[in-house]
C-alpha positions in Angstrom: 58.4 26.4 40.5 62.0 25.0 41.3 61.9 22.0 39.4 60.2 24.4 36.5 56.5 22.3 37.4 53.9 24.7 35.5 51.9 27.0 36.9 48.6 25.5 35.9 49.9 21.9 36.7 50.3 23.2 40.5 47.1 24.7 40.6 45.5 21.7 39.1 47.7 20.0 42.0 46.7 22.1 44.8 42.8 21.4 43.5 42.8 17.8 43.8 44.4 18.1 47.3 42.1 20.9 48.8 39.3 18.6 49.8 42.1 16.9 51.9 44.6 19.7 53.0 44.4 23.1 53.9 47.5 24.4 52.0 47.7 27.5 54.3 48.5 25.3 57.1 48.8 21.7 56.7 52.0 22.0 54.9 55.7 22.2 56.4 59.3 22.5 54.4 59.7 19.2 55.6 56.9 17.2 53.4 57.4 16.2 50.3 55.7 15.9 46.9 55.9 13.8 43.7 54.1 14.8 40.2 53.9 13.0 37.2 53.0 15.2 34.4 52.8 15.0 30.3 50.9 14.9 27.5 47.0 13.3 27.8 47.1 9.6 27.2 43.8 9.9 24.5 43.4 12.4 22.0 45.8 14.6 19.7 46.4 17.3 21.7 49.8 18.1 22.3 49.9 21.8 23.5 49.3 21.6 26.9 49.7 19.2 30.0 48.2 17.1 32.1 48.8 16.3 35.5 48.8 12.4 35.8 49.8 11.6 39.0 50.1 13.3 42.2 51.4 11.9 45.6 51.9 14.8 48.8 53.6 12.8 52.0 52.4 15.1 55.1 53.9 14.1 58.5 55.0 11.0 56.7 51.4 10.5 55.7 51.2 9.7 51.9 48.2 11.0 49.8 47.8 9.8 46.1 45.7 10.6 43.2 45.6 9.4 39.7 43.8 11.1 36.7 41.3 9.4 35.2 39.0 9.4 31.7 36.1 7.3 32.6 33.6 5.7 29.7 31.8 8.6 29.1 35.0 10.9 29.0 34.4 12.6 32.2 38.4 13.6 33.8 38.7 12.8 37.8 41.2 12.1 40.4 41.1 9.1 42.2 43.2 6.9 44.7 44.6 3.9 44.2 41.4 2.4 45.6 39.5 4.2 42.6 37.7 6.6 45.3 37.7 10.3 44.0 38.8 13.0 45.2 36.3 15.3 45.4 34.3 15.7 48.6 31.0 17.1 49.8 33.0 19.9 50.8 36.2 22.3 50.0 38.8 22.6 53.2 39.3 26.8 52.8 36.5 28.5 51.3 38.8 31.4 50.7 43.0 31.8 49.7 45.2 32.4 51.9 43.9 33.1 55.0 44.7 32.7 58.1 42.2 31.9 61.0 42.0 34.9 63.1 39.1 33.3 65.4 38.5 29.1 66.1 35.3 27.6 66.9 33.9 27.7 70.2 33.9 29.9 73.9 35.8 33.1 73.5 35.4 36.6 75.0 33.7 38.3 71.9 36.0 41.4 70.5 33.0 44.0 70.7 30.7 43.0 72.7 33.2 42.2 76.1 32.1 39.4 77.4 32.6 35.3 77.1 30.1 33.6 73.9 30.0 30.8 71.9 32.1 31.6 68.3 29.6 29.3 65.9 32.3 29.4 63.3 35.6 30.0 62.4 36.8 33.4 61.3 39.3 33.5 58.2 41.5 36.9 58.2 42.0 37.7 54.6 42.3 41.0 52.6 39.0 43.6 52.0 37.6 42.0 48.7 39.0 39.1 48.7 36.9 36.4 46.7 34.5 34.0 48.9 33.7 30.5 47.2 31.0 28.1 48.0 32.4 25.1 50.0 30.5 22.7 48.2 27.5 22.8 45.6 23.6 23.6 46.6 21.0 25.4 47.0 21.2 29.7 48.7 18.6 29.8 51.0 19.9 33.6 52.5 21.9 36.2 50.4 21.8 39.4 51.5 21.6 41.1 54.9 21.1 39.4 57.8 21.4 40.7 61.6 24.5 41.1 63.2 26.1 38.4 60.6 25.7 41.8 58.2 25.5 40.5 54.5 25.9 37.0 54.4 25.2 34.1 52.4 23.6 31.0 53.7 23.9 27.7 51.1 21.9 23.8 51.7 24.1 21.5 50.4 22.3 18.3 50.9 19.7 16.9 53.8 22.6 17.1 56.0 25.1 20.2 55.9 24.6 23.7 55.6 27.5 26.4 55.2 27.1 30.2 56.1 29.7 33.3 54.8 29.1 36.2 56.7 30.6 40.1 56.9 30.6 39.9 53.1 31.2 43.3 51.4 29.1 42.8 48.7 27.4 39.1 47.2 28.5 38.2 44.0 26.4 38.6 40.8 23.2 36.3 40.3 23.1 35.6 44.2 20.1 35.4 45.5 17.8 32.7 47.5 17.0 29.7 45.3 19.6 30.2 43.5 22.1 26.9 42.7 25.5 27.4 43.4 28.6 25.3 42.0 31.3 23.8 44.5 34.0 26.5 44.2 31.8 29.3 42.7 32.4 32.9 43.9 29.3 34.2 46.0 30.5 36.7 47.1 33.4 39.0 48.6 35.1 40.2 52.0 34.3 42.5 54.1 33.2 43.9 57.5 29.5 43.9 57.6 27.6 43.5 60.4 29.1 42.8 64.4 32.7 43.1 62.7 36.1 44.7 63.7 37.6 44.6 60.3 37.4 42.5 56.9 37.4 38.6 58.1 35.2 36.0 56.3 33.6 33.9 59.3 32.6 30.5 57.9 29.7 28.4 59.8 29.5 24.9 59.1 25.8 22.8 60.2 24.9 19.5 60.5 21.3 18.9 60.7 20.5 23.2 61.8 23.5 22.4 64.8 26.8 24.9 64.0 30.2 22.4 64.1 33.7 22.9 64.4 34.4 22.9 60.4 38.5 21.6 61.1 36.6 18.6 62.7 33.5 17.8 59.7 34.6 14.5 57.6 32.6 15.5 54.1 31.4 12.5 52.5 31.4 12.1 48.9 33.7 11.0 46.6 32.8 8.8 43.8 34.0 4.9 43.9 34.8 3.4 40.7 33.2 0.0 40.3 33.0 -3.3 37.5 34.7 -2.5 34.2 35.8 1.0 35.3 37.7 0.0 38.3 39.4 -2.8 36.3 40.1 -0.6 33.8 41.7 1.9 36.0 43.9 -1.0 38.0 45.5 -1.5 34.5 45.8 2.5 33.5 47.5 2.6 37.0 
């Protein structure tokens, strides 16, 4: 907002970077950013921006990511290697949170005494929006033990995500229903074995809870023949 960057140009920034980052907490005064920004390279349309270019340097790390219109006129970000972006799944299923509870042994707040924590628990306001990590399949919405109303989501043969102490789901949830990466499903709250509003977030790999800072999510289209060519000259 200092250099008078767009709103919607740092959103679109902070979208293509939250497979990698975790905004909240990955990022210090210290690190820097370049964006390269402007009118779309096909088409007429002159009214609003596009982000072209996008490079974050964290702990002297550099990540970059170039927009791309492939054949069929579908608009990713990919690096300079023509990998995309997008990932099987999101870093922070919820804004601006901060994790009130990590993964593993603790001495459980209600119940007194030492037990495994199967997740990580996000402290964020009553209400607060919940979105699905990545897309698939609900296979639990609604209540569910001491969890309280939670919603459990099958993203592919190999990971699983769960949202528990929800307040309430979000419209159309239920189980079978398919769920889009970054779709609301549902909102925060204290349902359930909870001392206030937190979101806890399970990730699991083949039925087995995992530490979710520690999950490398696969995906990530690779540009290949005529459209990676294409893109080394565009770049």
């Amino acid at each position: 907002q200092d250099n008078k960057v767009p709103d919607y140009i740092v959103s679109e920034l902070t979208r293509v970077f939250s497979y990698d980052v975790d905004f909240q907490r990955q990022v210090k005064p210290s690190d820097t950013f370049e964006v390269f920004y402007g009118n779309p390279l096909t088409g007429s349309s002159t009214k609003r921006k596009v982000l072209h270019y996008a490079q974050l340097t964290l702990n002297g790390v550099k990540k970059t990511y170039y927009r791309y219109v492939n054949a069929d006129g579908q608009v990713d970000y990919v690096d300079e290697n023509g990998k995309s972006a997008s990932k099987a799944l999101l870093k922070t299923p919820v804004s601006g949170a901060r994790i009130t509870s990590g993964f593993g042994m603790r001495i459980h707040p209600l119940l007194g005494y030492t037990k495994m924590h199967t997740g990580i628990d996000f402290g964020v306001p009553y209400g607060s929006p919940i979105r699905s990590a990545g897309a698939g399949v609900v296979e639990v919405a609604g209540r569910h033990g001491a969890y309280g109303v939670t919603v459990e989501i099958r993203h592919n043969s190999r990971f699983e995500t769960l949202y528990a102490h929800m307040s309430k789901l979000a419209d159309g949830m239920h189980e079978g229903s398919k769920v889009n990466q970054g779709q609301i499903i549902g909102y925060v709250g204290a349902t359930g074995r909870a001392t206030g509003p937190h979101l806890h977030y399970e990730v699991r790999i083949a039925g087995q809870p995992v530490n979710p800072n520690n999950v490398k999510a696969t995906g990530g289209k690779q540009l290949a023949g005529k459209d990676l060519q294409k893109f080394r000259v565009y770049k």
